[in-house]
N, C-alpha and C positions, 0 to 999 in steps of 0.2 A: 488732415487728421487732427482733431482739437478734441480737451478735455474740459468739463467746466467740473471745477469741487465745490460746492456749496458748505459753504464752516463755518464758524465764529471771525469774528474780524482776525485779517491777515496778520494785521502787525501785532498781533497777540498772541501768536504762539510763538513759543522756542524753539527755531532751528536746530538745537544741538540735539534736544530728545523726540520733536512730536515727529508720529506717525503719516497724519497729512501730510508733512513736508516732506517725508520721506518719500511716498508719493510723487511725489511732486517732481522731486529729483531723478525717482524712476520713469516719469513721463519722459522728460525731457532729454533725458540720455536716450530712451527709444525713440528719439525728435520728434515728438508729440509736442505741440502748442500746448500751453495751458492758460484757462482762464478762472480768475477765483471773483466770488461773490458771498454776501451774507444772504439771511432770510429776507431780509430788508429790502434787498433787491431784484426782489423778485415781482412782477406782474404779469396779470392774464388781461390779456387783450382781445375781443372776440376769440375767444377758448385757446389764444398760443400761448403758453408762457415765457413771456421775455425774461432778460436778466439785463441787470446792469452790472456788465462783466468787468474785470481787468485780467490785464494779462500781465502775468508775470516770469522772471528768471531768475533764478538763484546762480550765485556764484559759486566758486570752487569750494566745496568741502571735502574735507579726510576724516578715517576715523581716529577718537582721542585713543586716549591709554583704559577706558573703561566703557560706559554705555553709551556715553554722546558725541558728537559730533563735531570739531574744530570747525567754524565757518568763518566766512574773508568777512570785515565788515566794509560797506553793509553787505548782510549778508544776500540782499535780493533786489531785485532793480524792479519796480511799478509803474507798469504803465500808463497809458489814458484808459478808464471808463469810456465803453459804447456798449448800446444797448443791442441785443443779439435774440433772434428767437430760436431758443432751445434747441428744441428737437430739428431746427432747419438747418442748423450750423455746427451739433457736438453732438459726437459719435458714441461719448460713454460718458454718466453724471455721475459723478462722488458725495453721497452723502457724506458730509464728513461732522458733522454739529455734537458738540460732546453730551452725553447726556444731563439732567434726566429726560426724559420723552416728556417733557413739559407741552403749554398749549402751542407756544412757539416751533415748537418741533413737530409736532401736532400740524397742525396749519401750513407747513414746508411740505410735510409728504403726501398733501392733499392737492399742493400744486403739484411736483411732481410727479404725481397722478396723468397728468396730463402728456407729459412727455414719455412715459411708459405708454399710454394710451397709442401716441404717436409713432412708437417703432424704435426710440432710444432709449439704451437699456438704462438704468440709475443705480445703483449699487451701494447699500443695499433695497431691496425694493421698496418701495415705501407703504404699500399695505402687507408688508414681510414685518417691518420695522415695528406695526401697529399692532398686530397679533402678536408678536412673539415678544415678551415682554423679560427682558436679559436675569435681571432677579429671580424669576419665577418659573422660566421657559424647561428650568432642569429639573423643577420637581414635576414633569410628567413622566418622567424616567426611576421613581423612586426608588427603585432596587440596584441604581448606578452613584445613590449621594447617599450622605452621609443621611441620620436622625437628623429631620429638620421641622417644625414648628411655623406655623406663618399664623399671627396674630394680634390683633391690639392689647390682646386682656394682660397686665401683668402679672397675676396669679398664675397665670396657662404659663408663660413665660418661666417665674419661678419655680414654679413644679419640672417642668422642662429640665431646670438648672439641674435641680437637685436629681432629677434621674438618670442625667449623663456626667454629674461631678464638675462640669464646666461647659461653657457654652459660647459662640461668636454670633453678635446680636448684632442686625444691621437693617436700614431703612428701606422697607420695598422700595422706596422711591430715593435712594441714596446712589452716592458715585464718589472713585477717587480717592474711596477709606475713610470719606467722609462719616462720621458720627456712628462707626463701629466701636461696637464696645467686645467686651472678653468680662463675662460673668460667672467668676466661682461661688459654689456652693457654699457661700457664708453669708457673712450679718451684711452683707453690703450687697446682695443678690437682688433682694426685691426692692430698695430705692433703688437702685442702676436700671431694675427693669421697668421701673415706675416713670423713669427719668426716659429711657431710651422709647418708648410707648408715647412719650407725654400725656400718664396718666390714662391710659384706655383710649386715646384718639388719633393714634398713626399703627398703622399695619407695621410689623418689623418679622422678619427673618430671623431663626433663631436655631440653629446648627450647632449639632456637639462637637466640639471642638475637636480635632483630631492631632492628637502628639506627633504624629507623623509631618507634618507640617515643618519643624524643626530640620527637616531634608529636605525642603523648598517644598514652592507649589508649582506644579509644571504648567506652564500655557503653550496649548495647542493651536498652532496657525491653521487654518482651516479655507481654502480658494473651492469652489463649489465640490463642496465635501470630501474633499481629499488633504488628506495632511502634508503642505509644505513646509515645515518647520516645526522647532518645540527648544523651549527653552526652561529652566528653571530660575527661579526666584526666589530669594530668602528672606526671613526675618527682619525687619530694622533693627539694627544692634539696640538695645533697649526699648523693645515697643512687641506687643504682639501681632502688628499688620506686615505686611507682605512690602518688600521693598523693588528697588526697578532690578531689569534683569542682570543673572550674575556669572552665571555656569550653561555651558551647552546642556542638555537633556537627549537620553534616548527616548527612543515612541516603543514602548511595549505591548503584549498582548492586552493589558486594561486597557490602555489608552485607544487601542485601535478597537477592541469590544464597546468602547463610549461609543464614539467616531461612528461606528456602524449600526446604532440606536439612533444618534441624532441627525446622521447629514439627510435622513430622509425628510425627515423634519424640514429641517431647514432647506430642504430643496425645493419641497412643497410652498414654501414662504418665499423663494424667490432671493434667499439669504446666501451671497453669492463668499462675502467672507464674514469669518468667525474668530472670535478665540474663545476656547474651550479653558475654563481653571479647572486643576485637576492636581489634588491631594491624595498622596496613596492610596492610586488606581479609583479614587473617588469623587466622581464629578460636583463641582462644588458650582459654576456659575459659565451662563452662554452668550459673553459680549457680542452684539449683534447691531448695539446702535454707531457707533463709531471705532472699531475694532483697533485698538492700539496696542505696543508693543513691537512690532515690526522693526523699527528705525531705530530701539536702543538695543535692539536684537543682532540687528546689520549690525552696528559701529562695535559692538561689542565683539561676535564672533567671526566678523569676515563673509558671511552670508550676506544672500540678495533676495530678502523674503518681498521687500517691496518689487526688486525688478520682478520678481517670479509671479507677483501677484499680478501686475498691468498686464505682463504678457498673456497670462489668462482671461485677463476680462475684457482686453482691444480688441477690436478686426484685424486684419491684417493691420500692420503697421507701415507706413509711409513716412521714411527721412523729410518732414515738410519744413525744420526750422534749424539754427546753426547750431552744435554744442552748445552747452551753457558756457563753457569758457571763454569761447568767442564770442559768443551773444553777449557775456556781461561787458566786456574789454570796451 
């Protein structure tokens, strides 16, 4: 039983918070091999696609006193690269590549394509991943989000402002809180939206702000449409963006009224996990391309949203490799 995650370079993520690793960590406790690879290393050879894989093990971690994770250093042992074809050697693919769906990401779930084609699942699908576009996927549900705006035009934008008093203006093609702005109803409305637009020539998102926000934004974990998890998240002490998770959350009847709008959706796409953002009981955004949160969730509340997630999406599991404790020793 082997796993291969396709992501951004290994030694580039943080053990303590990212969600991959956490993964990763769930594989290997169910003694699942694991193999990681970039886009980079990806080729089609007479229609198989190969990887130039490694295999890797992570050492012992615990969780800290907050969202992250205490890891040994180093915190993971790397093996040799060898080349593997796909679908003949791994039983479930991890997209894992942070967004935006650039052409790079783009061109990953077109190979992929192929081993879907072959019988091994990849998760999430990769013509799931193409349609359903995470900024935008929830305004087909409009009577579940707030007043939302999608436009280049600044004027549209400012009028927007001024009819909901304020407004969270952000990049169809943004991620990570990058270049969200918070636009009130004053002399500074229409440069910020002029700015945030650049001037008529980028599409942005543009949602009335909701006060309610100030009690966190809940994110829903979502394994083929069912909710395993939820957590909330708060404010950055001096900032109006959403900070890492802080507080457990209950799943109430909104939440589960979203939940039973979109998992059809997303079931139809092949979108096997989610996270759902959700503002007093108002769907606000449907992470689909690399779904995080899980592993500052774990460290944080003692849950096992990653175990819970592998054991859903594996076959049967088979003991094929040592603990990671022993494996790293």
């Amino acid at each position: 039983m082997s796993v291969l995650v396709v992501a951004d370079p290994w030694a580039g993520l943080d053990p303590a918070v990212d969600s991959t690793v956490g993964l990763v960590a769930a594989a290997q406790d169910l003694g699942v091999a694991v193999r990681v690879c970039t886009p980079e290393d990806l080729t089609v050879v007479a229609g198989r696609l190969l990887a130039r894989a490694t295999p890797v093990t992570l050492g012992p971690r615990v969780r800290g006193d907050d969202h992250r994770w205490l890891v040994s250093t180093p915190w993971c042992h790397v093996g040799l690269p060898e080349t593997v074809d796909v679908a003949a050697t791994v039983q479930l693919v991890l997209l894992r590549i942070d967004p935006p769906v650039d052409a790079r990401y783009l061109h990953t779930t077109y190979l992929l394509d192929l081993v879907e084609a072959a019988g091994t699942r990849v998760v999430n699908h990769p013509a799931g991943v193409r349609a359903l576009h995470e900024k935008l996927v929830a305004l087909r549900f409009p009577e579940l989000c707030p007043p939302t705006l999608v436009t280049p035009d600044p004027a549209q934008v400012r009028r927007f402002v001024a009819e909901h008093g304020a407004a969270v203006v952000k990049p169809v093609d943004g991620f990570g809180g990058l270049d969200v702005w918070l636009l009130h109803d004053d002399a500074a409305a229409r440069a910020l939206a002029e700015s945030a637009t650049a001037g008529g020539r980028r599409h942005v998102i543009a949602q009335a702000h909701l006060s309610a926000v100030a009690d966190g934004n809940k994110r829903l974990f979502l394994v083929d449409g069912e909710i395993v998890g939820a957590v909330l998240r708060h404010l950055e002490p001096g900032d109006f963006r959403i900070g890492p998770p802080s507080a457990p959350a209950s799943v109430d009847a909104a939440d589960r009224r979203i939940v039973a709008a979109v998992a059809p959706l997303l079931a139809r796409h092949g979108i096997a996990t989610a996270g759902l953002d959700v503002i007093d009981g108002r769907l606000i955004e449907v992470n689909v391309t690399c779904p995080g949160g899980t592993s500052k969730t774990d460290a944080l509340l003692g849950t096992d949203l990653a175990g819970a997630t592998l054991r859903r999406l594996l076959p049967t599991v088979l003991p094929t490799v040592l603990p990671r404790e022993e494996a790293f020793a």
